[in-house]
C-alpha positions as CSV (number, residue, x, y, z in Angstrom):
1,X,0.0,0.0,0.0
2,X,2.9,2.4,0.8
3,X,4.8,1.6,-2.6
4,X,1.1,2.4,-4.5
5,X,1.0,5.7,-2.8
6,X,4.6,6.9,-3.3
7,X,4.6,5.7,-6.9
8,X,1.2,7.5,-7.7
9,X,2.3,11.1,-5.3
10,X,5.4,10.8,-7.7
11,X,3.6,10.0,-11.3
12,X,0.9,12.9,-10.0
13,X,3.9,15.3,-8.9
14,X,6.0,14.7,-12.3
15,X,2.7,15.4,-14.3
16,X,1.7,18.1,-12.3
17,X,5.5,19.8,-13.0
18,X,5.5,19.1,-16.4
19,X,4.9,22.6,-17.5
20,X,8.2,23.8,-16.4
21,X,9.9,21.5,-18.6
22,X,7.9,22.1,-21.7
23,X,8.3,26.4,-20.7
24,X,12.0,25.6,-21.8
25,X,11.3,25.2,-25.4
26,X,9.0,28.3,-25.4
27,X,10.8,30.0,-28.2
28,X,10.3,26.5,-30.4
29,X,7.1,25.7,-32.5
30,X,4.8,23.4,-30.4
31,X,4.2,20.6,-33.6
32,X,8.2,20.8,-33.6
33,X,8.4,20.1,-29.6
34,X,5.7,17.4,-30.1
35,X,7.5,15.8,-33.3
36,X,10.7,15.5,-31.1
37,X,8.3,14.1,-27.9
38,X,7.1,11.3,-30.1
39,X,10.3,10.3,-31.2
40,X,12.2,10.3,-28.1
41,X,9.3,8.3,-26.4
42,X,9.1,5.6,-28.8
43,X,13.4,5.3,-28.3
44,X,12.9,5.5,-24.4
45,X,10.2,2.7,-24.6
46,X,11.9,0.6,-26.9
47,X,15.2,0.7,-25.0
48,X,13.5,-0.4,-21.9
49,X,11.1,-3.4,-23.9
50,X,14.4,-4.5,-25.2
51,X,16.2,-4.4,-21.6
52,X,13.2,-6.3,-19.7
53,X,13.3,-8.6,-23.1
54,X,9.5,-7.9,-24.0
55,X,10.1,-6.7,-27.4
56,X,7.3,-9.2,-28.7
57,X,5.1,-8.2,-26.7
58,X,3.8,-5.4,-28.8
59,X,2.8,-7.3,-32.0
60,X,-0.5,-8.6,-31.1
61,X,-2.0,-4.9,-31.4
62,X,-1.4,-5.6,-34.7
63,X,-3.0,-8.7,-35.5
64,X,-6.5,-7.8,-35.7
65,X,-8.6,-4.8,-37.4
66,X,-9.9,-4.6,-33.3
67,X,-6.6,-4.1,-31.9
68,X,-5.5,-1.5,-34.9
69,X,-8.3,0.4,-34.6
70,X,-7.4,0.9,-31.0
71,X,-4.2,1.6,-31.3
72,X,-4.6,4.0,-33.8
73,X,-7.6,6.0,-32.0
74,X,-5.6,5.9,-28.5
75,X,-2.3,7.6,-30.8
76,X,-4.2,10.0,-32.1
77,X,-5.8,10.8,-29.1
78,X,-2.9,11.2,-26.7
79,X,-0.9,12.7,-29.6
80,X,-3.9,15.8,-29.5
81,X,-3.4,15.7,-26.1
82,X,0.5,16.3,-25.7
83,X,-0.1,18.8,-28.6
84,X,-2.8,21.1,-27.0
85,X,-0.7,20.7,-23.2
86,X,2.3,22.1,-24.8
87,X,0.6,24.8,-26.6
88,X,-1.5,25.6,-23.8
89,X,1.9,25.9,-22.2
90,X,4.4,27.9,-24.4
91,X,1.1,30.2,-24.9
92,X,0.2,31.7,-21.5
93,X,-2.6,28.9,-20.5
94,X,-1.4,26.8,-18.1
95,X,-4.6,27.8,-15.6
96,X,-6.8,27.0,-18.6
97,X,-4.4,23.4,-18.7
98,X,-5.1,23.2,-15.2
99,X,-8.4,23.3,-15.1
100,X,-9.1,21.0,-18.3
101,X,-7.4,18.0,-15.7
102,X,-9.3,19.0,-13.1
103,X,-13.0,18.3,-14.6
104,X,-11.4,15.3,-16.8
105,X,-12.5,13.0,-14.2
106,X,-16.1,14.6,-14.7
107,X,-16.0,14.4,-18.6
108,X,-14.9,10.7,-18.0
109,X,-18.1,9.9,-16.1
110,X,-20.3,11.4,-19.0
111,X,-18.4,9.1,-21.8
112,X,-18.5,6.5,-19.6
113,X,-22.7,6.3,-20.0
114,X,-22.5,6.6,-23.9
115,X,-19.7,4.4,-24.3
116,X,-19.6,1.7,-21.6
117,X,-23.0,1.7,-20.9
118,X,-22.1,2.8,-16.5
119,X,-24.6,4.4,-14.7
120,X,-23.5,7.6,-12.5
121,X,-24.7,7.7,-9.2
122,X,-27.1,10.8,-8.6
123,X,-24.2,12.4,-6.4
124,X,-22.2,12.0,-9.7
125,X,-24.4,13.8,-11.5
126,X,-24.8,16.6,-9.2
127,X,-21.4,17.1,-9.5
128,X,-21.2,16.9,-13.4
129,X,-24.0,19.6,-13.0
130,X,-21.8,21.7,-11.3
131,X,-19.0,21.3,-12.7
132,X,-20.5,22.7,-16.5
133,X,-22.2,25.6,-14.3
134,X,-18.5,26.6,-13.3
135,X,-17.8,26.3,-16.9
136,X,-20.6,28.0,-18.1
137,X,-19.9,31.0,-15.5
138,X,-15.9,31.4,-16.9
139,X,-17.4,31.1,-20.7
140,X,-19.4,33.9,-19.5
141,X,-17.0,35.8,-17.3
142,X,-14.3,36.5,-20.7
143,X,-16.8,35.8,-23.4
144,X,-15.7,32.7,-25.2
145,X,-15.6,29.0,-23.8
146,X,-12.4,27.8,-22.5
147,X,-11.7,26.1,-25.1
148,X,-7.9,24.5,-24.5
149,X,-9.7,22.9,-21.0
150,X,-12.2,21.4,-22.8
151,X,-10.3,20.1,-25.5
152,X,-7.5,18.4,-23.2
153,X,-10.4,16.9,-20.7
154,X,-12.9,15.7,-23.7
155,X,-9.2,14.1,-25.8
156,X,-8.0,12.8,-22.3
157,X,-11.4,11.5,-21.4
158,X,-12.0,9.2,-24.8
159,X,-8.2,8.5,-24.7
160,X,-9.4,6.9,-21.3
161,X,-12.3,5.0,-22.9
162,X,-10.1,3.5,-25.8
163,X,-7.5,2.3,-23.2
164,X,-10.3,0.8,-20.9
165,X,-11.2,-1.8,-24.0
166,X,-7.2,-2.7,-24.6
167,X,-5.3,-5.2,-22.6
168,X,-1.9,-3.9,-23.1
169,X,0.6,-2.7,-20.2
170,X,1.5,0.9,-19.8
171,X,5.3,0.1,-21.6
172,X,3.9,-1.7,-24.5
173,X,0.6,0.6,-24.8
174,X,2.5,3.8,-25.2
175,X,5.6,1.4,-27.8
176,X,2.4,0.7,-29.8
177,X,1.4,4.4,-29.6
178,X,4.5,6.1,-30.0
179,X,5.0,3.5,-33.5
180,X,2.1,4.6,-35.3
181,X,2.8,8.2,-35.0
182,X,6.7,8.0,-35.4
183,X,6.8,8.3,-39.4
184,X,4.7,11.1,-39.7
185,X,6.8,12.7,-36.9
186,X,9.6,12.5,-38.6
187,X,8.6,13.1,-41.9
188,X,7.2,16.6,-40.5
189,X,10.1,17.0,-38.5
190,X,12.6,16.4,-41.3
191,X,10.8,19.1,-44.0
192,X,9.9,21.5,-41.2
193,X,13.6,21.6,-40.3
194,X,13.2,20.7,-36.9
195,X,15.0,17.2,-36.9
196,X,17.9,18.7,-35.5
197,X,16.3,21.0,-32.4
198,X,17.9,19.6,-29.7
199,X,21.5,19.9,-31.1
200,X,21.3,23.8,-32.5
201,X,21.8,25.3,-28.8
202,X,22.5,23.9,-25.4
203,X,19.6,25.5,-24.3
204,X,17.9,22.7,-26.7
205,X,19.9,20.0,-24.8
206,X,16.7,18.9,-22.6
207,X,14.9,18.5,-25.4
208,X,16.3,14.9,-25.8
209,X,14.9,13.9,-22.3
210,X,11.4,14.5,-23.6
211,X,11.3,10.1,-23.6
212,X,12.3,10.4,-20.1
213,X,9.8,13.0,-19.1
214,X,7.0,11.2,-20.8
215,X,7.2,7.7,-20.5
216,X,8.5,7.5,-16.6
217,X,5.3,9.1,-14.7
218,X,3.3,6.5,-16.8
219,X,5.2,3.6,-15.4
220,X,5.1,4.9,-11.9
221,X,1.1,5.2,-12.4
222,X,0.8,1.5,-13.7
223,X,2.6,0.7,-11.1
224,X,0.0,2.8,-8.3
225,X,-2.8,1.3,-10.1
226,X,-1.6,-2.2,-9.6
227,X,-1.6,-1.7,-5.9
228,X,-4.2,0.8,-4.9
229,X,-7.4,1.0,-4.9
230,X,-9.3,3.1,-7.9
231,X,-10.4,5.2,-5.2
232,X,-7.4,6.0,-3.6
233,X,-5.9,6.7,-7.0
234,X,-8.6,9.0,-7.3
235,X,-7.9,11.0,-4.7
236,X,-4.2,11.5,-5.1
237,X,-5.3,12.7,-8.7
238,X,-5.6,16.3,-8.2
239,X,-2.2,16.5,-7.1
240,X,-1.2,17.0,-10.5
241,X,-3.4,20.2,-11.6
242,X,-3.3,22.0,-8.2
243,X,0.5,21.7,-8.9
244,X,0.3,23.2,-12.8
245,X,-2.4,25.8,-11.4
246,X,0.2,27.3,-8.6
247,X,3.0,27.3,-11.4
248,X,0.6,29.5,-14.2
249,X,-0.5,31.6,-11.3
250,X,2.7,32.1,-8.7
251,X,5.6,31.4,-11.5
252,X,4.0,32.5,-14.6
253,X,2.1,35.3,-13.6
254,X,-1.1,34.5,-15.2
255,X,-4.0,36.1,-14.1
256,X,-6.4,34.8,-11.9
257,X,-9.7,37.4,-11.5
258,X,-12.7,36.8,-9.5
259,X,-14.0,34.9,-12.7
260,X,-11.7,32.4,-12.0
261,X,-12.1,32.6,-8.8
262,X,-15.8,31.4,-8.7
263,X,-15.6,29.4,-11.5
264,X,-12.7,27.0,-10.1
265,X,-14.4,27.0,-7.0
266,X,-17.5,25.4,-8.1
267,X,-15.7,23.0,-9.9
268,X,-13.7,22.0,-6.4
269,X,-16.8,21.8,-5.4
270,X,-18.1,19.2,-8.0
271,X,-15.2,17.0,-7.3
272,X,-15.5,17.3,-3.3
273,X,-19.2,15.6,-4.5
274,X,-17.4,13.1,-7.2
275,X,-15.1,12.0,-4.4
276,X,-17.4,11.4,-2.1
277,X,-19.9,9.4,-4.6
278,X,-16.7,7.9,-5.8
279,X,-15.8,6.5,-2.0
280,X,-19.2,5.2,-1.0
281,X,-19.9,3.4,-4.6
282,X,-15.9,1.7,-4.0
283,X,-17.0,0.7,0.2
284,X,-18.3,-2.7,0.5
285,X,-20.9,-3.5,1.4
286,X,-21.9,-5.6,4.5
287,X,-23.8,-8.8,4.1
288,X,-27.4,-9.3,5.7
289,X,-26.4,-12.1,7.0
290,X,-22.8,-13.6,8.7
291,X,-21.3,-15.1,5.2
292,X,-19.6,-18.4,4.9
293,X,-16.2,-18.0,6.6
294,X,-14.1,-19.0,3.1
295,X,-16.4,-16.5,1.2
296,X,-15.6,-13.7,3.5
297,X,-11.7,-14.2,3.4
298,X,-12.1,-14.8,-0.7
299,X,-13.8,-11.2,-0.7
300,X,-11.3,-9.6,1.8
């Protein structure tokens, strides 16, 4: 239990200070930072596949237009996602990033009754209720929807669905991922003159840890999720945007007006109420009746 916490408070922490690793390519085109991401990942993954001697492994995604299809949706997904966080970055909206993470677990909830057929408990829906008035009141507080939020919660939260139907591991997930994307990443990256980014300035230098900076906090959050609960995981979730929001607001500077203000507010407030819902629906329930002694240690 205390090797699931520390590895999901460090996955959670690494995510949440992401944006002051991406802030030291600001001055480089966000496609171009992304191109060099993909590449660097697929590298980092494939080194460590071929160290643990599960370079196999990865084939089966392959073998069937089911698998593909999955594969492909979850690389295009996560590839929008990485895309849109370091533009929301290197443009002055890390609150706005913030704040798409925080009501992802919410958007999640809504895609998982369309797509998986689960039924939110009515706390759950209060909270999703909420949550889009908090929205609603920051569309309405600077005029147009925050659109980078939305876009990083709604691609996070079907990149979460695709990954719910596939059986790979974290390591050979992301190989798979990282694969499909890699040729147009370097295609673009070769005629957009960006191949070489990391090797024009020292400055550029971190550039080629962008592998390391990706693919480690996954592995420390497969390795959570293998030994907590989902709830607990939960929980130690909005570690990650509370960090990103104090970096925009105490490092960057970004504003933070009333608007925000109320609006983040009432989204806390949806997720105090998704929490809660989230705890009762994961406590067990007590028999009626004293149960069999061997069914009662088999449900322990």
């Amino acid at each position: 239990m205390k090797a699931g916490v520390g590895y999901a408070i460090l996955a959670y922490i690494s995510w949440g200070l992401l944006p002051l690793y991406w802030n030291l390519f600001k001055g480089m085109p966000s496609d171009v930072v992304l191109g060099h991401r993909v590449v660097w990942s697929f590298l980092f993954v494939l080194c460590l596949l071929a160290w643990s001697k599960r370079l196999k492994e990865w084939k089966w995604m392959f073998r069937s237009k089911r698998s593909l299809f999955s594969v492909v949706a979850a690389s295009a997904l996560i590839s929008a996602n990485w895309l849109l966080f370091i533009h929301a970055v290197n443009s002055g909206h890390v609150v706005e990033a913030s704040l798409g993470y925080y009501i992802n677990p919410l958007v999640s909830v809504v895609l998982a009754v369309f797509f998986l057929g689960e039924r939110p408990k009515p706390l759950q829906w209060a909270a999703i209720a909420l949550a889009a008035v908090g929205v609603a009141l920051l569309t309405i507080s600077f005029g147009k929807p925050p659109w980078i939020a939305l876009a990083l919660a709604v691609s996070f939260a079907f990149y979460g669905v695709v990954k719910k139907k596939s059986s790979a591991d974290a390591a050979s997930g992301l190989f798979g991922e990282t694969l499909v994307v890699l040729p147009p990443a370097l295609i673009y990256l070769l005629f957009a003159g960006g191949l070489d980014a990391p090797f024009r300035s020292v400055d550029a230098w971190p550039l080629l840890l962008a592998g390391v900076a990706t693919t480690l906090p996954l592995l420390w959050f497969a390795q959570a999720a293998k030994r907590l609960p989902l709830s607990t995981v939960g929980l130690i979730q909005y570690v990650s945007p509370t960090i990103t929001l104090a970096i925009g607001v105490l490092l960057f500077r970004e504003p933070f007006t009333n608007g925000h203000a109320w609006s983040f507010a009432l989204i806390w407030s949806a997720l105090a109420l998704y929490t809660v819902a989230s705890l009762r629906s994961a406590r067990p329930t007590r028999p009626s009746r004293p149960a069999p002694a061997s069914t009662e240690s088999g449900a322990n």
